[in-house]
N, C-alpha and C positions, 0 to 999 in steps of 0.2 A: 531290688533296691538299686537305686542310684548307684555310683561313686561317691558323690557328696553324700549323700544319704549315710552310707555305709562310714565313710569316716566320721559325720557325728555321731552315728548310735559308739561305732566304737569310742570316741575322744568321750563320750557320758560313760561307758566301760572303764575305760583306764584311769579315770577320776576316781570312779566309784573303786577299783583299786587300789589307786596311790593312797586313797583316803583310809581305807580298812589296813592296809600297809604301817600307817603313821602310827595308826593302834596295837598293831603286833608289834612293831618294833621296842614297844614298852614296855611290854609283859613279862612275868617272872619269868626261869627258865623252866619254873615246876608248872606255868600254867601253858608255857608251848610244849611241854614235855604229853600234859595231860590230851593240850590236842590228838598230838600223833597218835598216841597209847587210843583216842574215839577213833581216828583216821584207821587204825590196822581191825578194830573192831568193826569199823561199818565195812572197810573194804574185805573181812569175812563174812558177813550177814550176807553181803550182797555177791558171793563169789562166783552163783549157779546164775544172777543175771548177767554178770562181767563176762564169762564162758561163754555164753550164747548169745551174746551180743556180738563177740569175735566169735565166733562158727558163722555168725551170717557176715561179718566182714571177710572171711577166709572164703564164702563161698561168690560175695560176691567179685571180690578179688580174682578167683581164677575164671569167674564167667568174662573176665576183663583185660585174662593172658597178661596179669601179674607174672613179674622176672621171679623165676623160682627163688633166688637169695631173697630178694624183697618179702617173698611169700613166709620165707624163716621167721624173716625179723618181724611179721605182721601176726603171724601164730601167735597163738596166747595158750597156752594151754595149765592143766592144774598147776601141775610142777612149777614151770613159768610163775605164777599166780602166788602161788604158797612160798617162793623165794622172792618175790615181792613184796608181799606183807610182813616178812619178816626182814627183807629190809628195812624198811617202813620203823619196825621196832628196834632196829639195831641204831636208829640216826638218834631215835629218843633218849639211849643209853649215852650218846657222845656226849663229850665237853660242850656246853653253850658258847658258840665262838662268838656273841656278841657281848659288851661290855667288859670287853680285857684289857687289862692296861699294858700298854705295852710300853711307853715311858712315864715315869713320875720323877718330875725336875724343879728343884728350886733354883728360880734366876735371880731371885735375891728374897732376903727375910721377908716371910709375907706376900712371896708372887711363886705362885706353883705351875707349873706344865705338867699338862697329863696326854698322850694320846692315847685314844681309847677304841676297841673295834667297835662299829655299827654296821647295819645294813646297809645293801646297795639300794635299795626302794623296791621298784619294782620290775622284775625279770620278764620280758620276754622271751618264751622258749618254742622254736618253732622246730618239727620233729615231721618225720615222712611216717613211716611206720612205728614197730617198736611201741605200742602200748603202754606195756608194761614203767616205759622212760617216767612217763608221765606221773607214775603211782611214787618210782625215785626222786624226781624233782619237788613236787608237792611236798613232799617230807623233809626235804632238805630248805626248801625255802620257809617252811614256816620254822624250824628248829634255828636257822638264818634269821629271823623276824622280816621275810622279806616278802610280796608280793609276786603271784605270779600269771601271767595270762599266756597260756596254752593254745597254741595252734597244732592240731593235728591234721597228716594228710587224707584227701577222703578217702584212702582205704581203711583207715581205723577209725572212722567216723563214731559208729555205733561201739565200738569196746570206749572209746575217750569219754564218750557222752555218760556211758554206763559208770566208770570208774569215777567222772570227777561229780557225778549223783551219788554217788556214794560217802566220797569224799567230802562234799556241803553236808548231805546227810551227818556223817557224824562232828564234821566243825559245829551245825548248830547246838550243839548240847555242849558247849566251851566256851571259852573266854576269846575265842579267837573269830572272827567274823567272816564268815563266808564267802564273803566279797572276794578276801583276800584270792581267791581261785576262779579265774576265770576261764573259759574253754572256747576258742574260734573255730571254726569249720568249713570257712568255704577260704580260697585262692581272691579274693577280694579282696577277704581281709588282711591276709598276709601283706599284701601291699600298703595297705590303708595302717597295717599296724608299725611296717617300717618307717614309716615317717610322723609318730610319735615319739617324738625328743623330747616334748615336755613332759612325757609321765613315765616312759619308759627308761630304766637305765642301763642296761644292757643286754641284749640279743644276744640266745646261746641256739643255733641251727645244729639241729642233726638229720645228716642224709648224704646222699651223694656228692660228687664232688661239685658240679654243673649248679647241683642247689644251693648249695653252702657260698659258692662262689656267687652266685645271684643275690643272695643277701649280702656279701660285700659289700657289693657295687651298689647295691640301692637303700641304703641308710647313712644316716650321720649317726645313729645312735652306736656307741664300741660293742661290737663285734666278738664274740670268745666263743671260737669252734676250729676247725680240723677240715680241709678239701681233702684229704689225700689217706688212706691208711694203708699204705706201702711197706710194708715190715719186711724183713730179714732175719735168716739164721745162717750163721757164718759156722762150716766145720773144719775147726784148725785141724792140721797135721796132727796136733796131740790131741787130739778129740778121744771120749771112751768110742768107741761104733756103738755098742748098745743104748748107751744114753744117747749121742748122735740120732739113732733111729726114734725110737720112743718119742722126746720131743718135737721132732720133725713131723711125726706123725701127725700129733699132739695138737701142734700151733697150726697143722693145714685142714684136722679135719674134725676135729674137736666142734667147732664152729664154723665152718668157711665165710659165713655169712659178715662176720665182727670184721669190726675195722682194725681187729688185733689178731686177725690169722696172716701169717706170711703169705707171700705173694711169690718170695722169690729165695731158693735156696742155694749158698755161695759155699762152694768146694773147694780145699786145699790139693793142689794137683797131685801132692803123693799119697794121698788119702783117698782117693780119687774110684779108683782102680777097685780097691776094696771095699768102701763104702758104697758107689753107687748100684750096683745090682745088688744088694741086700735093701737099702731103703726105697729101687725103685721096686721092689718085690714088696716092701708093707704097704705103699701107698696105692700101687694095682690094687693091692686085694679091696681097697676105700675106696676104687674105682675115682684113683685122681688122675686127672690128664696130665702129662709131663709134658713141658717142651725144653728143649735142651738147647744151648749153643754147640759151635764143632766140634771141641773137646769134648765137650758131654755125648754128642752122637756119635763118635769115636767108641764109647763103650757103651752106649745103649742105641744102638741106630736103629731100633722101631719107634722110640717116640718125634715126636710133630719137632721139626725145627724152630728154635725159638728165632725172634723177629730183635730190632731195635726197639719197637711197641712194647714188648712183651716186659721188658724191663722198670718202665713206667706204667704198667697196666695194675689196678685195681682190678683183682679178677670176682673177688667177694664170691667165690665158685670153686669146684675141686677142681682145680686146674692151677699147677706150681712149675714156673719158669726156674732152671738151672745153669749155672754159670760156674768152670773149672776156673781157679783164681791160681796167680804162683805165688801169693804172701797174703800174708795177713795186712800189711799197707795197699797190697789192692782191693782187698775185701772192705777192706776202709773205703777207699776212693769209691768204687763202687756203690758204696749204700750213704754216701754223702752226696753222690752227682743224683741216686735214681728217688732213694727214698724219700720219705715225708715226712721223716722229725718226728712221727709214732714210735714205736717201739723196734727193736734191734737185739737180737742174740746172740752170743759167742759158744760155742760149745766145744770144750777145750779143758787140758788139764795143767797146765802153763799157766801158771798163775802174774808171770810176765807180760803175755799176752792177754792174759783179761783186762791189765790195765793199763795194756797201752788201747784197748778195745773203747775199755769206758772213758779214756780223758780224749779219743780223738772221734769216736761218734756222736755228730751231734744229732743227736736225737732226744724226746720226752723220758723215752724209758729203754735204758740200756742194762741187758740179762745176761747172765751165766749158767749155762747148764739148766736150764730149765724153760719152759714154753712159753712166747710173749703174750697167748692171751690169759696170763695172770694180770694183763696192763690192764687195771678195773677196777671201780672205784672202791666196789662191796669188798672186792679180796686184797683190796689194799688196809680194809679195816676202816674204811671212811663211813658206810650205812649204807653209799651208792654214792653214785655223781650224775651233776647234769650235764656231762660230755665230756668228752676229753680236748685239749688243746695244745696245740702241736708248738705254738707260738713262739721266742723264743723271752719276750717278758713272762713275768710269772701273773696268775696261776698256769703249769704247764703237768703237763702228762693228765688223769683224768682227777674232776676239778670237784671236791667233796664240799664240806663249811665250808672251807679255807677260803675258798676261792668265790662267796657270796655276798663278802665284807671286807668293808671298808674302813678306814679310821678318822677321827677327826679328832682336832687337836682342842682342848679346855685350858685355858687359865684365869685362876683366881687371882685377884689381889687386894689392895686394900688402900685403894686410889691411887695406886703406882701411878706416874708418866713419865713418859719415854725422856722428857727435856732432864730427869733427872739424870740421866744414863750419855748425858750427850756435853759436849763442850769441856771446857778449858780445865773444869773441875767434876767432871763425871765421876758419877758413882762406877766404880767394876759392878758387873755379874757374877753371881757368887757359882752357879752351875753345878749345884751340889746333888745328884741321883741321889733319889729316897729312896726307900722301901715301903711298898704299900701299910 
C-alpha cells in the first residue's frame, strides 16, 4: 500500500474506534466489568494459540539476532500468560474511575457545578516487544471506557495478533463493541497513526530510549511515556549489609531486562570497604558484570573500569556500574545529574536520611530498603498499567485508571445569566460545596 493509502485505511480505523469508544464510554461499570471477566475467559481458551504464536515469534526473533534483553521482554511464556489474565481480572475488581464527582458546587440557588471523571477517547499505544503489555492495556482501557489502537513491533507480530483475536473474540458476546480494539502491525503505520490528532488522544510508547524519543518528535498528539529507566540504589553508611546485599541483588537481576532494574549502585565510603566484596561476591555468582569507578577499583581491581558513559548508560543487561560516594548529598547530586526520574532507593537505617532522600530526589518512585522493581503498576495494586511516566506533571510513576481520564465540568441551572452576576447591583455567588 501507498502512504496515502495507508493513512486512509487507518483514518476509516480510528473512526471506526473513536465511534465504538463514544459507546463504552456509556456503559454501566457492571457491563465493562462483564467484558473483562469474557476478556480473561477468551484470553484462557485461547492460551495454547497465544504460546505458540510467541514460540514462533521467539524463534523468528533470534533467526534475526534479537538483543538478548529484547528477547526477555518478547518471551511469553505460561507463567508470563497466567499473570496476565489475571491481571486482566484484578482491573475488573477496581473502583470504576469514570463518572466521579470530584466537585459538586452551588454558585447560586438553582446553578450547580459538578466536575466529573470521563475518558480520554481514544489511546494510542505503540509498544516494541512485551506482549504481554498489550493484554494490560486492553483491560485497563475498556474498565477506563476508553478506546484503544495497538501497534506492536514485528517481533510480536504473531502473539499480538493472537491475543487481541481473542480478545474481539470474547468482547463479541458483551455490551462492549469490538471495534473498541484495534491491532497495527507494520512501521507505516506507526507513522500514519502519529499524525492522527483528530481521533487519537493520547500516545503511550513503550521501548527503548531512541524509540520513545522518536515519537516525540513526530506527533502533535500529548505524549505520556519514559526515554530513560536509569535507576539507583544508594547504600548509606547505616545501611543493614544484609539487606544492602539482598535488594541489590534483587533490583539488578531479578529482571535485568525492566525499565525498573538499577543500572547503577552508589556507596557510602565508609561502608565501602565492607560492603563491596560481599555484594560483589552475590552478583558474580548472577554472573553480573561490574564496572567500577577509582575508588571502587581500589577494592575490587579485577572488574572493567567504569567510563563517564557508564553513568548514563541504560544497560537493560547484567551489567551494574558502581560509584564510592562521601555523603549522602552526593548520592543525591549524583542520581539527579545521571538518572531518569524512574525509580531510586535508599538503603539505610537513618530514618533522617530516608527523608532527606525522599524530599530531595526527584524522581517517580523513591524507596527504602527494599527493590525498585516493585515500581509496577500490578504490585502497586492498580490491575497493571499502560507504562510508566517519568514526567514531572501527573499521571507520573506507572500510570493505572487514574491516568486514562479525564474530567469535564457540568452545570445545571434554571436560566441563570451571567448579566445577573455583573454591574452596579450584582447578585454575589453563594459557592456553597454539597454533598453528593
Amino acid at each position: 500500500m501507498t502512504p496515502l493509502q495507508i493513512a486512509s485505511s487507518l483514518n476509516d480505523i480510528a473512526q471506526q474506534t473513536r465511534q465504538a469508544a463514544s459507546l463504552l464510554a456509556l456503559l454501566s461499570t457492571e457491563a465493562k466489568n462483564q467484558a473483562i471477566a469474557s476478556v480473561a475467559q477468551a484470553l484462557e481458551s485461547a492460551k495454547d494459540k497465544i504460546l505458540q504464536a510467541n514460540l514462533a515469534d521467539c524463534e523468528a526473533a533470534t533467526a534475526d539476532g534479537i538483543a538478548q534483553p529484547l528477547y526477555k521482554r518478547l518471551q511469553l511464556d505460561e507463567h508470563k500468560l497466567r499473570d496476565a489474565i489475571a491481571g486482566v481480572r484484578d482491573v475488573g475488581k477496581l473502583a470504576d474511575p469514570v463518572g466521579q464527582v470530584q466537585i459538586q458546587r452551588e454558585l447560586d440557588t438553582g446553578l450547580i457545578l459538578k466536575r466529573i471523571t470521563c475518558p480520554l477517547g481514544v489511546l494510542g499505544i505503540i509498544f516494541e516487544a512485551r506482549p504481554e503489555a498489550a493484554i494490560q492495556i486492553i483491560s485497563l482501557a475498556i474498565k477506563s471506557g476508553n478506546g484503544v489502537i495497538l501497534k506492536c513491533g514485528k517481533e510480536a507480530v504473531r502473539s499480538c495478533e493472537a491475543i487481541v483475536a481473542a480478545v474481539k473474540t470474547g468482547l463479541s458476546t458483551t455490551d462492549v463493541n469490538p471495534d473498541v480494539v484495534q491491532l497495527l502491525t507494520t512501521r507505516e503505520e506507526t507513522l500514519a497513526l502519529l499524525q492522527l490528532d483528530k481521533y487519537v488522544d493520547l500516545i503511550i510508547p513503550r521501548g527503548s530510549n531512541s524509540f520513545v524519543r522518536f515519537v516525540q518528535e513526530n506527533t502533535r498528539i500529548p505524549v505520556l511515556g519514559h526515554a530513560d529507566g536509569i535507576c539507583h540504589i544508594y547504600i548509606d553508611k547505616a545501611a543493614d549489609i544484609e539487606t544492602a546485599i539482598a535488594v541489590t541483588v534483587d533490583a539488578k537481576v531479578q529482571y535485568p531486562a525492566a525499565c525498573n532494574a538499577i543500572e547503577t549502585l552508589l556507596i557510602h565510603q565508609s561502608i565501602a570497604g565492607e560492603f563491596l566484596p560481599k555484594v560483589a561476591q552475590a552478583l558474580a555468582e548472577q554472573q553480573v558484570e561490574l564496572r567500577g569507578d577509582e575508588r571502587t577499583l581500589q577494592i575490587l581491581p579485577e572488574i572493567v573500569p567504569a567510563t563517564a558513559t557508564d553513568w548514563e548508560t541504560e544497560y537493560s543487561d547484567f551489567i551494574l556500574s558502581i560509584k564510592i560516594v562521601d555523603s549522602l548529598t552526593d548520592a543525591i547530586a549524583h542520581i539527579n545529574q545521571y538518572g531518569s526520574r524512574h525509580t531510586d532507593a535508599i538503603i539505610t537505617e537513618d530514618v533522617a536520611a530516608v527523608e532527606t532522600f525522599f524530599g530531595l530526589v526527584n524522581s517517580a518512585g523513591v524507596f527504602h530498603n527494599c527493590s525498585t522493581r516493585f515500581a509496577d503498576g500490578f504490585r502497586y495494586g492498580f490491575g497493571a498499567e499502560v507504562g510508566i511516566s517519568t514526567q514531572q506533571m501527573p499521571p507520573r510513576g506507572p500510570v493505572g485508571l487514574e491516568g486514562l481520564v479525564t474530567y469535564k465540568y457540568q452545570m445545571t441551572g434554571a436560566g441563570h445569566i451571567v448579566a445577573t452576576y455583573t454591574g452596579a447591583n450584582a447578585k454575589p455567588f453563594t459557592h456553597q460545596d454539597m454533598k453528593e
